[in-house]
KOLNUSE-57949 format. One line per 8 residues: number of its first residue (from 1); their letters; for each residue z negated, x, y negated of C-alpha. Coordinates in pm, whole numbers, plus 50000, padded with zeros to 5 digits. Last residue first. Layout:
% residues N
NUM) a) Z,X,Y; ...;
***
This chain:
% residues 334
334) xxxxxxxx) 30894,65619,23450; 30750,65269,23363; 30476,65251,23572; 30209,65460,23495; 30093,65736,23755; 29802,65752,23958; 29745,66052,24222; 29800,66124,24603;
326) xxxxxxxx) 29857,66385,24778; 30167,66561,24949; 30505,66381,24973; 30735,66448,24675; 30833,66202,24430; 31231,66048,24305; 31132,65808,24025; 31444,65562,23957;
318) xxxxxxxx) 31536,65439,23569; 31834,65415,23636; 31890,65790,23712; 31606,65888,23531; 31477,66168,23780; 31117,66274,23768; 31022,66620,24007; 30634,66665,24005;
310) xxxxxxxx) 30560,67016,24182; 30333,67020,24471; 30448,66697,24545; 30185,66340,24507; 30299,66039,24662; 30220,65737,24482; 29977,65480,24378; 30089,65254,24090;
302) xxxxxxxx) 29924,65178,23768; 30005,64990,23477; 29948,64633,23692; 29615,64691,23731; 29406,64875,23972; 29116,64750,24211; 28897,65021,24376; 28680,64911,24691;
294) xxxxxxxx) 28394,65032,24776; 28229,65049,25186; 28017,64924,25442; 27909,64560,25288; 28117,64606,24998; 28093,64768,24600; 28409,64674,24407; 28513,65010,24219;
286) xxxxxxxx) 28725,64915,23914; 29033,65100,23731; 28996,65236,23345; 29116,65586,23422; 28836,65824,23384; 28572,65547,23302; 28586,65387,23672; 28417,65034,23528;
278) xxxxxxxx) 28175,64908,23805; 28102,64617,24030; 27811,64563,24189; 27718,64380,24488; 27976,64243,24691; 27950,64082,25084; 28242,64151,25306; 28645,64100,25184;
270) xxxxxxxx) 28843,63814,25264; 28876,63746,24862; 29061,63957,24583; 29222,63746,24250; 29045,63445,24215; 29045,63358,23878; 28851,63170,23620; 28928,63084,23271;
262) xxxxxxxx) 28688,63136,23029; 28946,63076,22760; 28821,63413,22548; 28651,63612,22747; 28842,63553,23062; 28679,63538,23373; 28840,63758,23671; 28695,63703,24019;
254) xxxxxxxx) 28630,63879,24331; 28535,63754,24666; 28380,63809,24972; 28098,63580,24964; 27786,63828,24822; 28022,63820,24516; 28201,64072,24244; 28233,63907,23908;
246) xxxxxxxx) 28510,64071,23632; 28479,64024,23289; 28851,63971,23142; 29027,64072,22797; 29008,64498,22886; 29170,64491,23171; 29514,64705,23119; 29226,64889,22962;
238) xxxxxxxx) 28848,64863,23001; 28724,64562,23187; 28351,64421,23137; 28138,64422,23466; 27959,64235,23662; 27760,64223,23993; 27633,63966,24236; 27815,63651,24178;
230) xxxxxxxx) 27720,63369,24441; 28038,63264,24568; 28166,62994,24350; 28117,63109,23967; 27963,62834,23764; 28069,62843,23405; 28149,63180,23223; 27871,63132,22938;
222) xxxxxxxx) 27828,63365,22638; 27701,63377,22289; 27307,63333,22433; 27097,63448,22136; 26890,63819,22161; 26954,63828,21790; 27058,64152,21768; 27191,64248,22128;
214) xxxxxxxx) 27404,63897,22133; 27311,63804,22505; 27613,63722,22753; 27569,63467,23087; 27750,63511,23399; 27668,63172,23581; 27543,63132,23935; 27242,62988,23857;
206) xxxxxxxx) 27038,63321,23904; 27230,63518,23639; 27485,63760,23665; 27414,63931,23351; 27669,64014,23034; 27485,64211,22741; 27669,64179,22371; 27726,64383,22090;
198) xxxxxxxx) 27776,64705,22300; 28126,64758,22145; 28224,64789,22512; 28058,64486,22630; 27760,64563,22819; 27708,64515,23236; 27478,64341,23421; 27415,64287,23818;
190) xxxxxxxx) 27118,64050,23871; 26983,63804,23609; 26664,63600,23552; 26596,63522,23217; 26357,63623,22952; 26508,63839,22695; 26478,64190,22559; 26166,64256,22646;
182) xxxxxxxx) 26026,64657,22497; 26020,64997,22718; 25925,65308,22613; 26002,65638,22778; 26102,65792,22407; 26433,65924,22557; 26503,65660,22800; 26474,65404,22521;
174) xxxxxxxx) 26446,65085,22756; 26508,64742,22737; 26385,64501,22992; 26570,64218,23103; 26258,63952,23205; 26321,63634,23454; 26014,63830,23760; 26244,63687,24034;
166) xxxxxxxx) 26478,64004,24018; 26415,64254,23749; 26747,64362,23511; 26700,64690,23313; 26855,64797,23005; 26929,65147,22960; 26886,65258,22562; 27180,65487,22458;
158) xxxxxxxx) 27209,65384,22087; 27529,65212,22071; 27711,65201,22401; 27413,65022,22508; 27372,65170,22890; 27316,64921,23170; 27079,64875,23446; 27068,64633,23778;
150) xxxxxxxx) 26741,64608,24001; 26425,64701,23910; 26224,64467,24122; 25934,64520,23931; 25939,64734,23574; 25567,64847,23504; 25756,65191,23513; 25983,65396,23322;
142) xxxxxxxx) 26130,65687,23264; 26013,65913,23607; 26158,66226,23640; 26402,66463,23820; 26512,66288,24143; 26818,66463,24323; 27178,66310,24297; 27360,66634,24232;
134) xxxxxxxx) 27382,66546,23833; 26963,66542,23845; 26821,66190,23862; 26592,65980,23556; 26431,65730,23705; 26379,65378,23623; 26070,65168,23803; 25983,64905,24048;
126) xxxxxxxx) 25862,65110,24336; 26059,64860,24554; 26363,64840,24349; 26421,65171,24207; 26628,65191,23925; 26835,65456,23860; 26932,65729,23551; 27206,65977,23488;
118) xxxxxxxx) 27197,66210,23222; 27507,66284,23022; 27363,66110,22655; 27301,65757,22917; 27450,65736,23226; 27396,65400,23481; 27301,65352,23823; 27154,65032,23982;
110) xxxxxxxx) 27006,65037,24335; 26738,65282,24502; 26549,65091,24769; 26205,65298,24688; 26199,65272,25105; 26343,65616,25162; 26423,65794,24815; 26632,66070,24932;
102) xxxxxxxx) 26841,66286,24665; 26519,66515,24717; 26709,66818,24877; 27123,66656,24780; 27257,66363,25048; 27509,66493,25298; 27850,66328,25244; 28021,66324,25564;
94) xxxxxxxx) 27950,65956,25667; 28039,65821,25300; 28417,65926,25415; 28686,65953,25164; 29003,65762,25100; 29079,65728,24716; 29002,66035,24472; 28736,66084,24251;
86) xxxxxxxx) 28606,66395,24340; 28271,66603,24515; 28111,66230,24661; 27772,66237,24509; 27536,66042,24723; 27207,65893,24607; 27003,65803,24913; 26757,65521,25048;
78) xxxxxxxx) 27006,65449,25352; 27031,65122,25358; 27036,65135,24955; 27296,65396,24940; 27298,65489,24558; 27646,65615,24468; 27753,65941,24249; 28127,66001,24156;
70) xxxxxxxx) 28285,66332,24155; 28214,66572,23843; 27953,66785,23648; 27905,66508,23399; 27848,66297,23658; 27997,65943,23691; 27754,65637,23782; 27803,65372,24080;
62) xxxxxxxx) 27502,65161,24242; 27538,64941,24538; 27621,65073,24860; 27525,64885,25196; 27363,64569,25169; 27520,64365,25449; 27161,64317,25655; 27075,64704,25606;
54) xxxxxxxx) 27438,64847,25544; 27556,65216,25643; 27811,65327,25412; 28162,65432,25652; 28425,65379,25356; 28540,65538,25042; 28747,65458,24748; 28978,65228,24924;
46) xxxxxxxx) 29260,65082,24773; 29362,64740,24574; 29656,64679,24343; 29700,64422,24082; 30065,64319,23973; 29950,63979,23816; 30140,63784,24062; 29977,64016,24327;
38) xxxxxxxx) 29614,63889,24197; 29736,63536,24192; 29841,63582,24559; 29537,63622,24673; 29447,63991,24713; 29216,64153,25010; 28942,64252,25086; 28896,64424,25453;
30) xxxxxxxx) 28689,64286,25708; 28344,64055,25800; 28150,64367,25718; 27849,64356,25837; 27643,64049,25885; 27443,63857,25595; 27171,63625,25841; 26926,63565,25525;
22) xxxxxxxx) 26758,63833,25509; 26862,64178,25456; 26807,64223,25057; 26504,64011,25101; 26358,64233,25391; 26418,64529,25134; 26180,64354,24876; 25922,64199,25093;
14) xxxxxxxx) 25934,63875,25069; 25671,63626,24927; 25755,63773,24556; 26127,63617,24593; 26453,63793,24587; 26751,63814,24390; 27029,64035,24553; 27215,63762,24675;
6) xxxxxx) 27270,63566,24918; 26984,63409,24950; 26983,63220,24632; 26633,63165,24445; 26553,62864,24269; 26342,62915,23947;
***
């Protein structure tokens, strides 16, 4: 199989960070961006946080939600799980100190996923799934035997994380609370992410395709076509974008697929190399992983606007009259 180097896929004759930093990626080339089919569709785009260091444009790359609170992201220059302390738009990766043994060094930690309220990661270069405390801090070993771990995914269904393994073609699935570990298909695939009735698996594979695997049967059901770019991460919408599966891209770009039509969109580009992409659960938005930072991308039902210390609405043709301090996400509509 043909490898792409500009992705995360890797080949056994490089070492597993140098293949992640290979390849001439530079930082940050600058700030994503929509075309203007993403502001037809009302789409909005904000920072989450900024300031990651990168290794060869690989900076952040795994996003899970504690049940404790914030948001937790692996830093794979960095070998660190950070837990930023909220959810909220504009903070600084710089100031968030990593947890006593939230450091994993040269393990290359990457995917993140939840599964029951416990948090679990795949470490790249040790090739195995971890289980991690809620403050980002290693707890114990799942799984091993599992090289290149790489991109994981929760079945809605019965909890079992699924793990992707670059240049080795095998999705693994894994019952995190038995620590066993069964194929679930042969095929070489990056970034995944489940449909929300977790009947079917999406992957970024190697050709450039997202491809979707009925759980049962283990069939392909799914094909987007070739995605230009070389997609990275994936991830099924929720809400507003619930009838799209959205590809994030080592080019810069960000595309909508839909399930149905398979109609491609380009909806954010100008932006530094993408890994993953992941599904903000508290209010259905995405976080677009970037060289140096993550991007959040909200749909049309949401607006970002001044938050007062006290909320005052007026109806007076159908205006909203808001404070100044903070920021939060209302719907539209008011």
């Amino acid at each position: 199989m043909a490898f792409r180097h500009h992705s995360l896929r890797l080949a056994a004759c490089f070492t597993l960070a140098g293949a992640l930093s290979l390849a001439g990626w530079s930082p940050a080339r600058g700030a994503m961006t929509l075309t203007p089919a993403g502001v037809a569709q009302g789409l909005g785009l904000s920072t989450f946080a900024s300031n990651f260091p990168n290794s060869g444009g690989v900076g952040p790359v795994g996003i899970a939600f504690p049940t404790s609170g914030g948001v937790m992201v692996t830093s794979y220059a960095a070998g660190t799980a950070l837990v930023f302390p909220t959810d909220t738009d504009n903070q600084n990766a710089a100031t968030i100190v990593p947890a006593t043994g939230a450091s994993f060094g040269g393990s290359n930690p990457t995917g993140l996923t939840s599964s029951g309220g416990v948090i679990y990661m795949a470490r790249q270069q040790t090739g195995d799934l971890v289980q991690l405390n809620n403050n980002g801090s290693f707890n114990q070993v799942i799984a091993t035997g599992l090289p290149a771990a790489t991109g994981v995914a929760t079945n809605p269904i019965n909890g079992h994380v699924f793990v992707t393994t670059l240049g080795n073609s095998v999705i693994w699935d894994v019952d995190p609370i038995a620590k066993t570990k069964v194929v679930f298909v042969n095929q070489n695939v990056d970034g995944i992410s489940f449909s929300p009735n977790g009947q079917i698996l999406y992957g970024a594979a190697s050709n450039g395709h997202i491809l979707g695997f009925d759980i049962n049967t283990k069939a392909q059901v799914f094909d987007s076509g070739a995605i230009p770019g070389g997609v990275d991460g994936t991830a099924v919408g929720t809400g507003v974008f619930s009838a799209f599966i959205f590809a994030n891209t080592n080019s810069g770009t960000l595309f909508e697929v839909n399930l149905t039509t398979l109609a491609q969109t380009l909806i954010a580009s100008g932006g530094s190399r993408g890994d993953f992409v992941t599904v903000d659960p508290s209010n259905n938005t995405l976080l677009i992983t970037q060289t140096d930072s993550i991007v959040r991308l909200t749909g049309a039902s949401f607006v970002t606007v001044p938050e007062p210390a006290s909320l005052v609405l007026a109806s007076t043709a159908g205006l909203c009259l808001l404070g100044v301090a903070g920021y939060r996400r209302l719907r539209r509509g008011c």
